[in-house]
C-alpha positions as a Python dict, from the first residue, in 0.01 Angstrom:
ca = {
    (1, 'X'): (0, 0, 0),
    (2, 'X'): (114, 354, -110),
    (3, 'X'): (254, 561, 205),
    (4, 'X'): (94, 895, 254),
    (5, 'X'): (382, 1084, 115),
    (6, 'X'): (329, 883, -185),
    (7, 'X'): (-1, 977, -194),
    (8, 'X'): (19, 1317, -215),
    (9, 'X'): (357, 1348, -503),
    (10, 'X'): (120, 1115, -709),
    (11, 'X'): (-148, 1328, -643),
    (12, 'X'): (37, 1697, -712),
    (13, 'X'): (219, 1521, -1002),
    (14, 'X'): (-123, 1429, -1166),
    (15, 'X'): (-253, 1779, -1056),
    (16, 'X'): (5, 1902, -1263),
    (17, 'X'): (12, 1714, -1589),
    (18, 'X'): (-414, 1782, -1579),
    (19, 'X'): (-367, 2173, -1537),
    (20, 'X'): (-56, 2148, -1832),
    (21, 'X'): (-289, 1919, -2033),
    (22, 'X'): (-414, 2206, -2296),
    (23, 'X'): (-22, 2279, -2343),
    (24, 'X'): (-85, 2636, -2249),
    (25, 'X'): (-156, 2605, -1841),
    (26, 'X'): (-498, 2574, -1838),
    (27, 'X'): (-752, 2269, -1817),
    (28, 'X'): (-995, 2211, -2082),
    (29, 'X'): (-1303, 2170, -1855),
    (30, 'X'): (-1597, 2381, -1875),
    (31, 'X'): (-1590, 2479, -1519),
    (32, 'X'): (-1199, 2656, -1578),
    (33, 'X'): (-1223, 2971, -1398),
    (34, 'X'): (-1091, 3297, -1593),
    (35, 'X'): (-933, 3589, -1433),
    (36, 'X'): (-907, 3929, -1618),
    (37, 'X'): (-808, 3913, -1992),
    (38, 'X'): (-503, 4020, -1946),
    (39, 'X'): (-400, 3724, -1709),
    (40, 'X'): (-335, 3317, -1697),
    (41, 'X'): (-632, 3115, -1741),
    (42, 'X'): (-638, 2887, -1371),
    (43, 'X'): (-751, 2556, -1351),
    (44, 'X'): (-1077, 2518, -1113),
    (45, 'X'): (-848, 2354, -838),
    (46, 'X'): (-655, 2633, -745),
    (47, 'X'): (-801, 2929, -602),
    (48, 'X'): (-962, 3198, -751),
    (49, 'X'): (-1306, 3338, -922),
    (50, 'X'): (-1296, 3645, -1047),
    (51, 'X'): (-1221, 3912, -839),
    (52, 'X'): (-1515, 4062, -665),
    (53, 'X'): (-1341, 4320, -430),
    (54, 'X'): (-1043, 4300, -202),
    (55, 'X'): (-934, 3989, -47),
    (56, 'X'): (-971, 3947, 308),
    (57, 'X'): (-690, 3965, 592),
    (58, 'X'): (-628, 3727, 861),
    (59, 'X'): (-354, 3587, 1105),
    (60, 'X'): (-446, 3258, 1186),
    (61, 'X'): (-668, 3002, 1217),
    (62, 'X'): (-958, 2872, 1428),
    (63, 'X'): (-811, 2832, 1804),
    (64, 'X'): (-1041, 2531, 1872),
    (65, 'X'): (-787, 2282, 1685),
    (66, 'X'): (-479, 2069, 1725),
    (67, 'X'): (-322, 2194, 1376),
    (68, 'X'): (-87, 2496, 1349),
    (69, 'X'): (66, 2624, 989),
    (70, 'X'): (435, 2627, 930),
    (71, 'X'): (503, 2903, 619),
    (72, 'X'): (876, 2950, 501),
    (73, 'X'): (951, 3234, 255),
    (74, 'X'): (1056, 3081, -31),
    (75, 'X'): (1394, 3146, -163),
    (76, 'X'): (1768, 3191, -162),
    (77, 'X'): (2035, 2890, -174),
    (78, 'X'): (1961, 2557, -357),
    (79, 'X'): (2171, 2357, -81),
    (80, 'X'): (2002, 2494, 216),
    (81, 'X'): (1655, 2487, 47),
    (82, 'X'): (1719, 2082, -29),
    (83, 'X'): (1853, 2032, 330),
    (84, 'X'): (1510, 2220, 505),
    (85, 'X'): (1277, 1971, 286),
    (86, 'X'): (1490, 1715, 386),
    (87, 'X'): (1423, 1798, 765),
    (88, 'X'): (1069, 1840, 679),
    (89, 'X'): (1034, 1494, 440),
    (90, 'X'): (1221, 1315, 771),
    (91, 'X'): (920, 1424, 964),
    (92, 'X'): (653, 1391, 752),
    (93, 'X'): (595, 1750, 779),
    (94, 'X'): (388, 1965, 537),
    (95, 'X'): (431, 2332, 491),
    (96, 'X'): (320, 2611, 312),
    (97, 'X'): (598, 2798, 89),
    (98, 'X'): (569, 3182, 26),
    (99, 'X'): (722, 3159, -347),
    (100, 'X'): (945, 3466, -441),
    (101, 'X'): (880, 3431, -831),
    (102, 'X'): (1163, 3530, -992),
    (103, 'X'): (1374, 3282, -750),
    (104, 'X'): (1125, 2992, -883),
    (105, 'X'): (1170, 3152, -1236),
    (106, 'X'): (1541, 3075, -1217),
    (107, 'X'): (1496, 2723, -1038),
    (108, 'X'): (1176, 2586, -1227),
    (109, 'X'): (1246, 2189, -1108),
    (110, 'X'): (1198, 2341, -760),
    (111, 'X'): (778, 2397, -826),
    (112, 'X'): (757, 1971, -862),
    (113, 'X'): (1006, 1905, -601),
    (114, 'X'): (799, 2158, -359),
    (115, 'X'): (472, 1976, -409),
    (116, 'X'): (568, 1678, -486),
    (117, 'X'): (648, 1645, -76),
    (118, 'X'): (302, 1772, -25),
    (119, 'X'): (415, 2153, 10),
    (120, 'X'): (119, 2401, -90),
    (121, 'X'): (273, 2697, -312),
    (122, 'X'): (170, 3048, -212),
    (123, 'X'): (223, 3398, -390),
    (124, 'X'): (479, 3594, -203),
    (125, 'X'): (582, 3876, -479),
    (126, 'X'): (758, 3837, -821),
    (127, 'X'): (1108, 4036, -722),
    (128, 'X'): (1021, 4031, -292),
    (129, 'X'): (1019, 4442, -295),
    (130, 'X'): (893, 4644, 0),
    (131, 'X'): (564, 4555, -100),
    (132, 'X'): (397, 4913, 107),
    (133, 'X'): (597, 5142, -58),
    (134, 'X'): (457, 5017, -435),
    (135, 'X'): (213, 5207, -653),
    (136, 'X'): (-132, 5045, -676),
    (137, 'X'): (8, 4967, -1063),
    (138, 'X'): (388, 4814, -916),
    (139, 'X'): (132, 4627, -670),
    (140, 'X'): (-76, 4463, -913),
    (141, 'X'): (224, 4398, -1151),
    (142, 'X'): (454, 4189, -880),
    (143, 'X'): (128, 3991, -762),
    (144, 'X'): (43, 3850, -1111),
    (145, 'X'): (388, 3772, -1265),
    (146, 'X'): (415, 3541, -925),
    (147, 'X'): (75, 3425, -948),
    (148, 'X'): (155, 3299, -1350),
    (149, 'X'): (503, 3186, -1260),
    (150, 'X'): (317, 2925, -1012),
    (151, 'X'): (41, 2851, -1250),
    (152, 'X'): (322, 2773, -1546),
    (153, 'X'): (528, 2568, -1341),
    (154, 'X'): (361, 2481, -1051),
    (155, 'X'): (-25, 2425, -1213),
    (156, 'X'): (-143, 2642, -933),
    (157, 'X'): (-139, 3011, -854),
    (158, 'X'): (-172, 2926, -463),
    (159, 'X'): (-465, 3053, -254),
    (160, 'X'): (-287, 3305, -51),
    (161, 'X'): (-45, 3592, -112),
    (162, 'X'): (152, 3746, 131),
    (163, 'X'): (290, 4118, 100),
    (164, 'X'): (695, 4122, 133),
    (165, 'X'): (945, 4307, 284),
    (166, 'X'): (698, 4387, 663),
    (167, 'X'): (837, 4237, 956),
    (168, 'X'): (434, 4279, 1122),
    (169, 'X'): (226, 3944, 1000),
    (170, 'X'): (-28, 4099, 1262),
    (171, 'X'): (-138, 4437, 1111),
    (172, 'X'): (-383, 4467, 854),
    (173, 'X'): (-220, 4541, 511),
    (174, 'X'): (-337, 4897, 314),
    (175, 'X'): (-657, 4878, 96),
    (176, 'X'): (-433, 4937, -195),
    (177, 'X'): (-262, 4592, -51),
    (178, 'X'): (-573, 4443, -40),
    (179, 'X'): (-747, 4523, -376),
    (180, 'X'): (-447, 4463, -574),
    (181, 'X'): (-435, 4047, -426),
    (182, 'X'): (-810, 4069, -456),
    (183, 'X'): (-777, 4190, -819),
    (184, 'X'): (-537, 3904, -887),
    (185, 'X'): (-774, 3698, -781),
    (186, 'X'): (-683, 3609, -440),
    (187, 'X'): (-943, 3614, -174),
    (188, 'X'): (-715, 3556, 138),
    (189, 'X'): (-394, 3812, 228),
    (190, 'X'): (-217, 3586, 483),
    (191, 'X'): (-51, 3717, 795),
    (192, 'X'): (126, 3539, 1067),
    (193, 'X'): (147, 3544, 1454),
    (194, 'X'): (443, 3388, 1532),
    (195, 'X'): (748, 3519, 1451),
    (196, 'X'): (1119, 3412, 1566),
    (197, 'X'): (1254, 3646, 1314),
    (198, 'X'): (1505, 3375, 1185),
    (199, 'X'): (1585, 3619, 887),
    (200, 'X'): (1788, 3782, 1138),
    (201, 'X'): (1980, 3432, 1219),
    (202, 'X'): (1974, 3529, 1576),
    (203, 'X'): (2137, 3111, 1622),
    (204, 'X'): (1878, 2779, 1628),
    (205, 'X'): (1862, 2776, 1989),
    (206, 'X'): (1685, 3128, 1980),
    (207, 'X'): (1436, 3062, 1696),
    (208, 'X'): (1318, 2712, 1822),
    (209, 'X'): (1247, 2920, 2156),
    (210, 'X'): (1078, 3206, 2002),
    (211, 'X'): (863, 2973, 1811),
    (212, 'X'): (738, 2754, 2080),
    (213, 'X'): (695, 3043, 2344),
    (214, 'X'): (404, 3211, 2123),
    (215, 'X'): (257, 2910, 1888),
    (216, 'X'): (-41, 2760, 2010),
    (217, 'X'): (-366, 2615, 1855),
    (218, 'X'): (-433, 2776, 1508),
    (219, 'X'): (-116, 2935, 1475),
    (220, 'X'): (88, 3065, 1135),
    (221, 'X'): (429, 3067, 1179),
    (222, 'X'): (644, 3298, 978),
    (223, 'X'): (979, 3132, 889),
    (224, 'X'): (1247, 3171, 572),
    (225, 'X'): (1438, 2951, 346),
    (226, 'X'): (1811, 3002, 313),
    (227, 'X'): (1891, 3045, 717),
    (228, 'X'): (2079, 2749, 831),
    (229, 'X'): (1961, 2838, 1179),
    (230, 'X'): (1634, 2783, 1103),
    (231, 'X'): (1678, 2449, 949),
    (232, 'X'): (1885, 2365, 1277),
    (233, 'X'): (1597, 2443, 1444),
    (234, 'X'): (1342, 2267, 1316),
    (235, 'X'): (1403, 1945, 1444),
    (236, 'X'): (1348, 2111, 1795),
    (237, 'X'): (1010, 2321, 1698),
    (238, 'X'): (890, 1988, 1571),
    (239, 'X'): (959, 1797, 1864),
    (240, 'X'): (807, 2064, 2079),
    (241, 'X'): (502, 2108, 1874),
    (242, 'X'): (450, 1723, 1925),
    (243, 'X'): (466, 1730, 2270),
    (244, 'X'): (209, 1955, 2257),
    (245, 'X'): (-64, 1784, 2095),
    (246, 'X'): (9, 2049, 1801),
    (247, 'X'): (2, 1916, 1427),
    (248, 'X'): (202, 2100, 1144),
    (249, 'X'): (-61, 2169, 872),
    (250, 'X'): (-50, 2327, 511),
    (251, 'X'): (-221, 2689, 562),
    (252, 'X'): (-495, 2573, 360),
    (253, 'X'): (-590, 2232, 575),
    (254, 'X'): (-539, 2497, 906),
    (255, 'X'): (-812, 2764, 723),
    (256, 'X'): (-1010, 2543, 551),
    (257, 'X'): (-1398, 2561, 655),
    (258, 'X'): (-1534, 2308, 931),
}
């Protein structure tokens, strides 16, 4: 019998070759959703109807649950990337990656090897600016070339984005924030409320503590590729997450309706 890792590559792998089936990234099925002319056709499974105002902002999930969601940013060096999904495939841990598109752009193997482990891909900016500081126009633009970078290689334009370059996963983002990921077609801006700040590489000892002092029961935890504190650390927030009952989730199995 097929192990549950198995499972799910055979199951993103067939995700994939369905949404590449038309040879342009998009499914031939009546029920494809379309965004706005100008963008990628999406295949029904990943996210998004067409836009109908801004998305929605939230932190975390429901607090009545035994899941939390670990999210990494998504880019930086190929060796330290490989070694955290090693960590994570030891443990038969599932995450949520915050794509930087351009990174994914220049690594394009790295969209199957990401959900091929069961990893959910997630929009986090084309060129990771600060995000705030855009025009409405810069906004829109860095949103959508991520969002078609996952489609093309990934057969999924995720169902979250998160803004870049804020070091708050707690305070709302600006309406222009919001309508520009609502216009792309996401419905969910996701925060985060925990934060070690392991971009920092304050040493593994003081992430793994920063993490398990503030996660609890529907957390989203904030955390980056490319720090090799953080992957020394994981073993550690795993363990202690375990001995709490708590189980590492995708963001999408912590948020997804009862």
């Amino acid at each position: 019998m097929p192990s549950r890792r198995q499972f799910l590559a055979g199951t993103a792998a067939a995700l994939f070759v369905a949404a590449c089936s038309d040879g342009d990234g998009s499914e031939a099925s009546p029920s494809t959703t379309t965004l706005a002319p100008t963008t990628t056709t999406l295949p029904p499974s990943t996210t998004t109807l067409p836009p109908t105002g801004p998305a929605a902002f939230t932190t975390g999930g429901p607090t009545d649950t035994s899941r939390v969601a670990l999210t990494f940013h998504t880019s930086g060096n190929l060796d330290l990337a490989g070694q955290l999904l090693d960590v994570l495939d030891a443990r038969d841990v599932v995450m949520t990656a915050f794509i930087v598109g351009e990174w994914l752009d220049a690594n394009p193997t790295w969209a199957a090897r990401i959900t091929g482990a069961g990893h959910e891909l997630a929009n986090h900016t084309y060129t990771h600016p600060t995000f705030g500081s855009l025009s409405p126009e810069a906004m829109a633009d860095e949103i959508a070339r991520c969002r078609d970078v996952l489609v093309r290689l990934g057969g999924t334009g995720g169902q979250y984005f998160r803004p870049s370059g804020t070091a708050d996963g707690t305070t709302t983002p600006s309406p222009a924030v919001l309508e520009a990921a609502g216009t792309a077609g996401y419905r969910t801006v996701l925060g985060f409320n925990v934060d070690p700040f392991d971009y920092q590489d304050p040493g593994a000892a003081a992430v793994a503590q920063r993490v398990l002092a503030t996660v609890g029961p529907g957390s989203v935890v904030s955390l980056h590729f490319e720090h090799p504190g953080t992957i020394e650390a994981l073993p550690t927030i795993l363990d202690g997450l375990a001995q709490r009952g708590l189980q590492p989730v995708t963001a999408a199995a912590l948020l997804a309706p009862a």
